[in-house]
C-alpha positions in Angstrom: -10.9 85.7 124.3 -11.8 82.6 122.8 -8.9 79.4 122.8 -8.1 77.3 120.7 -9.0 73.2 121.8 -6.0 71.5 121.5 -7.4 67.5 122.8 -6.6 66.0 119.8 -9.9 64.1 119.4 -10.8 68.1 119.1 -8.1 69.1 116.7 -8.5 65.8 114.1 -11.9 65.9 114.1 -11.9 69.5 113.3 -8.9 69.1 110.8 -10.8 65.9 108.9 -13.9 67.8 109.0 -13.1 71.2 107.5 -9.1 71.7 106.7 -8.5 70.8 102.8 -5.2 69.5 102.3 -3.0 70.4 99.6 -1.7 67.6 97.3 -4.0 64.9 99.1 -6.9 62.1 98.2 -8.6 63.6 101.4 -10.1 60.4 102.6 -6.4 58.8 102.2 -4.8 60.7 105.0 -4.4 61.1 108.5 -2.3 64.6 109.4 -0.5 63.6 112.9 -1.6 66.8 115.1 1.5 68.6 116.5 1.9 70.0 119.7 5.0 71.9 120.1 8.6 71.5 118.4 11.9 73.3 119.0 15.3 73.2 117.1 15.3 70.0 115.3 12.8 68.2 116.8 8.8 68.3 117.0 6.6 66.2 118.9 2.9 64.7 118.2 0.1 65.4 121.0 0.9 61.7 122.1 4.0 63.1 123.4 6.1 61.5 120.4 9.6 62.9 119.5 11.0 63.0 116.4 13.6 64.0 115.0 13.2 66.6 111.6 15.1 65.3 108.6 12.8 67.1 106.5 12.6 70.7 107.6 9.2 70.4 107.1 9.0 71.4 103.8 13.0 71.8 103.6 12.4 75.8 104.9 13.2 75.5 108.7 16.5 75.6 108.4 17.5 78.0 111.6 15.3 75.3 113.1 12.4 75.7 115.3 11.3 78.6 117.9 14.6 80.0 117.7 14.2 82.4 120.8 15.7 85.8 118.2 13.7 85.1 115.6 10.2 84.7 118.1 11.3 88.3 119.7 11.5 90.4 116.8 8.3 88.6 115.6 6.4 89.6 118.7 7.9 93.2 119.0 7.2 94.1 115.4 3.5 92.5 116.0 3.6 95.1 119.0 4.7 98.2 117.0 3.3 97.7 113.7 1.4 94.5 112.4 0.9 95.3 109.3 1.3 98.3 106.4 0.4 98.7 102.8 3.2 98.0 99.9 2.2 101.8 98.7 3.9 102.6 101.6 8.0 102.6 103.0 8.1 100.7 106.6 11.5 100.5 108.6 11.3 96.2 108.7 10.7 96.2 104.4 13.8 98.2 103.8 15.9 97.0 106.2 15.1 93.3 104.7 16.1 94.8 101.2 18.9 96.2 102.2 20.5 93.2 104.1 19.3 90.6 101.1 20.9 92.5 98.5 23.9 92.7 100.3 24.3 89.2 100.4 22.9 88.7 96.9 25.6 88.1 94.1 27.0 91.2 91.8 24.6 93.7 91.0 21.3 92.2 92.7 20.2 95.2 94.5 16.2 95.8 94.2 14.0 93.5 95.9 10.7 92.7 95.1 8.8 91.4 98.1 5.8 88.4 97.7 4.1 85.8 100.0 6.3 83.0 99.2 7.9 81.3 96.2 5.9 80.4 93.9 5.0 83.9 93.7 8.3 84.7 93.2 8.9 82.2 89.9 5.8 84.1 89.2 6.7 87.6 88.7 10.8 86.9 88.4 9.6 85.8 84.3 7.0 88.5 83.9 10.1 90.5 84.9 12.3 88.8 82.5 9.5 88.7 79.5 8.7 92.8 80.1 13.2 93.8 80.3 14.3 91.2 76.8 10.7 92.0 75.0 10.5 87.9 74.4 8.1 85.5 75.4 9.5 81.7 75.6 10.9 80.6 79.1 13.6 77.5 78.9 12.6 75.0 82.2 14.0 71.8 83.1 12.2 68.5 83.4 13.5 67.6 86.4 12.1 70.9 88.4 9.3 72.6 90.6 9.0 76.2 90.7 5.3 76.3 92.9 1.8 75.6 92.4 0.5 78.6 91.1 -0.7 78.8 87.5 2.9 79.6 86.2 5.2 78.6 88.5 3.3 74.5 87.8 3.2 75.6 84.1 7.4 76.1 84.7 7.7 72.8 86.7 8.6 69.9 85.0 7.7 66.9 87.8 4.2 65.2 86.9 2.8 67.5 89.2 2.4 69.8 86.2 0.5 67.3 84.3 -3.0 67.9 86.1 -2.9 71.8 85.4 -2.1 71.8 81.6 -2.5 72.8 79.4 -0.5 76.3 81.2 0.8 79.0 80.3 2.0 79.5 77.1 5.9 79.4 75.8 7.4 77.4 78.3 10.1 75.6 76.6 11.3 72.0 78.4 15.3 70.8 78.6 17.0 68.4 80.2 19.8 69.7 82.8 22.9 67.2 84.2 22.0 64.5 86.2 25.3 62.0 86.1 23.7 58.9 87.8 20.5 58.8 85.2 22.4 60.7 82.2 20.1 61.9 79.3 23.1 62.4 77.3 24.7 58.9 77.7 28.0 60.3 79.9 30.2 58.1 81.7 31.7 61.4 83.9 30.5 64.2 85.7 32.5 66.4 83.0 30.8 64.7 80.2 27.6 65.3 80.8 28.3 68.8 81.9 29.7 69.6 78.4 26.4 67.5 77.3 24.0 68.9 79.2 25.1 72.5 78.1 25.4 71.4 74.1 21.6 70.2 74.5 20.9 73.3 76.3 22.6 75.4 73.4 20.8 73.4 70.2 17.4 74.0 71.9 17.9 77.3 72.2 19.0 77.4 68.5 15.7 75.6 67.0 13.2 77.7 69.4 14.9 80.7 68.1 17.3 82.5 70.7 15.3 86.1 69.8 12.3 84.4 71.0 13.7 83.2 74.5 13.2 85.9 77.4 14.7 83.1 80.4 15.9 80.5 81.4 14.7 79.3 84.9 16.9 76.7 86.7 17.5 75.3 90.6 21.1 76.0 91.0 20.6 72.7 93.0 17.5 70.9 92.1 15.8 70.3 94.8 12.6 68.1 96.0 13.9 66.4 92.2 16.7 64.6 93.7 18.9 66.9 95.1 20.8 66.8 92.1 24.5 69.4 92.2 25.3 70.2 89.0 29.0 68.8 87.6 31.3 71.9 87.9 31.3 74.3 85.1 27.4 73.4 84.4 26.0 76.8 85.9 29.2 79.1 84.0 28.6 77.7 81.0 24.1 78.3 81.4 25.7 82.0 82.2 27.6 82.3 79.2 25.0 81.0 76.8 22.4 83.2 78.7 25.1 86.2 77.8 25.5 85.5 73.9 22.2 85.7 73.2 20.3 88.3 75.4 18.7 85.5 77.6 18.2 86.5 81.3 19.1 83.9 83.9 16.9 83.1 86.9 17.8 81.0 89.6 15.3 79.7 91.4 16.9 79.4 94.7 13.5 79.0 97.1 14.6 75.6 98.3 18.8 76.2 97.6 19.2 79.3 99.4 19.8 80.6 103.0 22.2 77.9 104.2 20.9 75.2 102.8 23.8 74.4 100.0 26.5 75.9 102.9 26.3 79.3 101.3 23.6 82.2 101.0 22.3 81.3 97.8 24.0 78.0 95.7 24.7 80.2 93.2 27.9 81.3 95.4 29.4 78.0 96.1 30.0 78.7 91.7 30.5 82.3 91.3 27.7 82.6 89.0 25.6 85.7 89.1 22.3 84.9 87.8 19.5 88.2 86.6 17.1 87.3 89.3 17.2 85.0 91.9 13.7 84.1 93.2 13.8 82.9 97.4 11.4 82.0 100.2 11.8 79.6 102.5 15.1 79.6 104.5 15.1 83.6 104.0 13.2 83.3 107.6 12.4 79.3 108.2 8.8 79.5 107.2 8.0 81.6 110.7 5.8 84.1 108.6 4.8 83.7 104.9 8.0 85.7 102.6 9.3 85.2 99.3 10.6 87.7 97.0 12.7 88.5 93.7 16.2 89.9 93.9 17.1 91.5 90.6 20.2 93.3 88.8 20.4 96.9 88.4 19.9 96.8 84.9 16.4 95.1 84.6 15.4 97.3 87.7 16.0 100.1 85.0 13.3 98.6 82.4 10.7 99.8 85.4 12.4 103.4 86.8 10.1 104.7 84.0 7.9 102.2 83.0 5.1 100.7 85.9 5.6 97.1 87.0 2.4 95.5 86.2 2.4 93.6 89.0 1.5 93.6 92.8 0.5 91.6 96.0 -1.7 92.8 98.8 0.5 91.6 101.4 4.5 92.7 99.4 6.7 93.6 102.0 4.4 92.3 104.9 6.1 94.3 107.9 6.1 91.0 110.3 7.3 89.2 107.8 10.2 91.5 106.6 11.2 91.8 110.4 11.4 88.3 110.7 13.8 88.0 107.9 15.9 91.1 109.4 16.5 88.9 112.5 16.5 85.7 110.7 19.5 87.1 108.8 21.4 88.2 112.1 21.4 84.8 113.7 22.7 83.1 110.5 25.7 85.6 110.9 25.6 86.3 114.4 25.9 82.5 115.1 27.6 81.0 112.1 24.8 78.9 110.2 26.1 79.0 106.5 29.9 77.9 108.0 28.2 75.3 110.1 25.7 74.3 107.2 29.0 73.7 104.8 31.3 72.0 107.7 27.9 69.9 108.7 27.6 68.2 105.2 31.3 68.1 104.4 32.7 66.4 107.4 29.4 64.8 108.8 26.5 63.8 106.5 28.4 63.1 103.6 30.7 60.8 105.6 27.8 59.7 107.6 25.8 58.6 104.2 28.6 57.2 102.2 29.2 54.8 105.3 25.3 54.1 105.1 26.1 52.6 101.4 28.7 50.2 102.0 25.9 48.9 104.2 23.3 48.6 102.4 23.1 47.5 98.7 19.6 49.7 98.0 21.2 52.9 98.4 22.7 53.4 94.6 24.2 56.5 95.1 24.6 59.5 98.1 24.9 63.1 96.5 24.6 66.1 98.1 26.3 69.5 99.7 25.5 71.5 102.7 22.4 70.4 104.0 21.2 69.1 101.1 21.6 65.5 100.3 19.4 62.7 99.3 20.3 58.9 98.7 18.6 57.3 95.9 17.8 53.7 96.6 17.4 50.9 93.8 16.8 47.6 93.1 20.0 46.8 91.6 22.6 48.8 91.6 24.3 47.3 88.3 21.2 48.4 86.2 20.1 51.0 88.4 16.9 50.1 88.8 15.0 52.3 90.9 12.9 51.1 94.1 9.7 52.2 93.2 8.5 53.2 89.1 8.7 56.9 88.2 5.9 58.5 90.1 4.7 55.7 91.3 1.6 55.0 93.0 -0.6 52.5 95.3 0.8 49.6 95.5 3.8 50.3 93.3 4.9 52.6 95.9 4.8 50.4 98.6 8.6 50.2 99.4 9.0 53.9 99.7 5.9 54.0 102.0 7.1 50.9 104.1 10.7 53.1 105.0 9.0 56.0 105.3 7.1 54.3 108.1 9.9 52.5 109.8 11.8 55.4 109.6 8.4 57.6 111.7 8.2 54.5 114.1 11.9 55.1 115.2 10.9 58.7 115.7 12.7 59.8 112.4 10.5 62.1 110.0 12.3 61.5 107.2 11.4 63.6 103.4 10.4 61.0 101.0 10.2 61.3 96.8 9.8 58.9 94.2 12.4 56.6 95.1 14.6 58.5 97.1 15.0 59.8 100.6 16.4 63.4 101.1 18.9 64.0 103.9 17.5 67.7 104.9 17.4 68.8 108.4 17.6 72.1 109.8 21.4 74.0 108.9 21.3 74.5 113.3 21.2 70.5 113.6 24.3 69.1 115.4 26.5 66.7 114.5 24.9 64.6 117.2 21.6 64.6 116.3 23.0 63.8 112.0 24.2 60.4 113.7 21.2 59.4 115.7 19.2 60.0 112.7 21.5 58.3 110.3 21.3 55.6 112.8 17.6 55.3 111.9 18.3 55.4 108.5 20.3 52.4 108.5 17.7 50.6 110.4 14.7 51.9 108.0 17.0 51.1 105.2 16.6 47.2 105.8 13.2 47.7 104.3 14.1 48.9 101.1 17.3 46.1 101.0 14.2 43.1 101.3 13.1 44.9 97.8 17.0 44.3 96.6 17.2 42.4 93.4 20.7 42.5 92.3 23.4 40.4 92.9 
């Protein structure tokens, strides 16, 4: 059998030669090969530690090589590696099962796909086949994926390459207290804002016309942003007077990472679809999928979905999540998740800001935080420009990189830094990273501006 080289002259050479990296200037990066990682750490083929504040791409959160989760990978690879969607399998509807039991209300169908884009994808062709209507409300301050209409949904400039997208996308602005739209001075105000705006948008696109409206319960790689209480009821509510179906897009949210099983919960708000990936099995296998109510699984008892994937339901895959759902229960991880950011991180972060006069405000909830760091804190004037690049950027990339050389990975975006580790991480390892931080953090206070 042949092996794989793992020198790393071998593996960058291979990797610069032929691996084409996603959201890259090739010839401006250097991937750092990685040997092996485990729970909340990984380390480089130097021999490097560090210590995962980012989750990778905030998915691992039951954390790395969790011995449970690597079994039932390898003994479903040993009974049955893989099986057409045409077909029922023992892993797929045991998966179903045990994520519409944790799903909200009346979620019980699942639709299976490879991750969540894919699921953004098919959650509005659902929603635009059940309501008969074509538009689809978005935020600005969003990403739903990369495919062609989950980046058409997405409201980040990362859209702005691929348009012009798919058609009847309509784009809002949701609550965001420390930069308000809607000139609020409370968390209360611009919740009652925020849904007002929502309401007279819907009015002049014609509510008939709307089939959705697609939200992040929290928004996520946007600035971890938690929505004032109230916000999410009151996007139910409108979504009920007018025949709107509400899907929460809870890829990055969900499993854990808010301290509940999807955010949704943390408001009692039961949303149409909810669309997941990610955390549903820490990234171990490619999974994503569509949990929807009974009543739009009705539109299709009768009536074929138009809409498939090769690899729906994958069999390793589905087993992973059936495992990856008994350790979160078996051991806790959604109580630890909430108690973690509640009587650690938070505390931990807010401490961080009496230090450091760049750090304008700490927000977050669960596992899910992010501190956004300014230039003056009076004006709120943020580190680096809105999507700022080259040598505007510079601050952001100078404590990203004292954060790396103190064996921190830390997960970076426009001018904040996002506090997102694994939901497993201990309490322990959330203060020798915040240590770090504060260290990293004398960077961005050189930029500091204010008085």
């Amino acid at each position: 059998m042949a092996s794989i080289p793992t020198d790393q002259a071998t593996v960058r050479g291979n990797d610069r030669r032929h691996v084409f990296h996603s959201w890259s200037a090739q010839a401006a990066i250097d991937p750092l090969p990685i040997e092996r990682a485990l729970g909340s750490q990984f380390w480089d083929l130097d021999g490097k530690r560090y210590l995962d504040f980012s989750s990778q791409l905030v998915n691992v959160n039951i954390g790395y090589q969790h011995p449970k989760l690597v079994a039932a990978i390898q003994e479903q690879a040993g009974r049955l590696l893989t099986i057409g969607p045409t077909f029922a399998n023992d892993a797929r509807s045991e998966a179903a099962r045990l994520i519409a039991e944790i799903a909200p209300g009346d979620l019980n169908m699942v639709f299976f796909t490879n991750g969540g884009a894919e699921a953004n994808e098919n959650a509005i062709r659902m929603a635009r086949l059940h309501t008969g209507r074509h538009k689809i409300l978005a935020a600005y301050r969003s990403y739903h994926g990369a495919t062609a209409g989950a980046i058409a949904l997405t409201g980040d400039p990362r859209r702005w390459p691929s348009e012009p997208g798919m058609p009847g996308v309509v784009r809002h602005w949701g609550p965001y207290p420390y930069r308000s739209a809607f000139h609020s001075t409370t968390e209360a105000e611009e919740g009652e804002r925020a849904l007002q705006h929502l309401r007279d948008t819907i009015m002049v696109e014609g509510p008939s016309t709307v089939a959705a409206i697609i939200l992040e319960p929290v928004v996520g790689t946007n600035g971890v942003l938690v929505p004032p209480d109230g916000y999410l009821a009151g996007v139910r509510q409108i979504c009920d007077e007018h025949g709107i179906m509400l899907i929460a897009d809870e890829v990055m949210a969900g499993f854990g990472r808010c301290g509940e099983w999807f955010a949704v919960d943390r408001w009692d708000v039961t949303p149409d679809l909810i669309t997941f990936a990610k955390g549903v099995n820490s990234g171990y296998v490619p999974l994503g999928g569509v949990v929807m109510s009974d009543r739009i699984a009705e539109t299709f008892q009768h009536r074929a979905f138009p809409g498939g994937l090769t690899y729906s339901g994958h069999p390793l895959a589905c087993a992973s999540a059936v495992a990856s759902i008994g350790i979160f229960r078996e051991e806790g991880i959604i109580d630890h998740a909430r108690a973690l950011g509640a009587d650690v991180i938070g505390p931990e972060l807010r401490a961080l800001a009496e230090r450091h006069p760049s750090v304008g405000e700490v927000r977050g909830l669960g596992v899910f935080w992010a501190l956004e760091l300014v230039r003056d804190r009076h004006t709120r004037e943020p580190l680096v420009p809105f999507n700022a690049t080259g040598a505007d950027a510079a601050p952001m990339g100078e404590f990203a990189a004292a954060c790396k050389a103190e064996g921190l990975w830390p997960f970076v975006h426009f001018n904040r830094t996002h506090v997102v580790p694994p939901c497993t991480t201990t309490a322990d390892e959330i203060r020798e990273g915040v240590a770090i931080l504060d260290h990293a953090l004398e960077v961005a206070d050189r930029y500091y501006t204010g008085s």
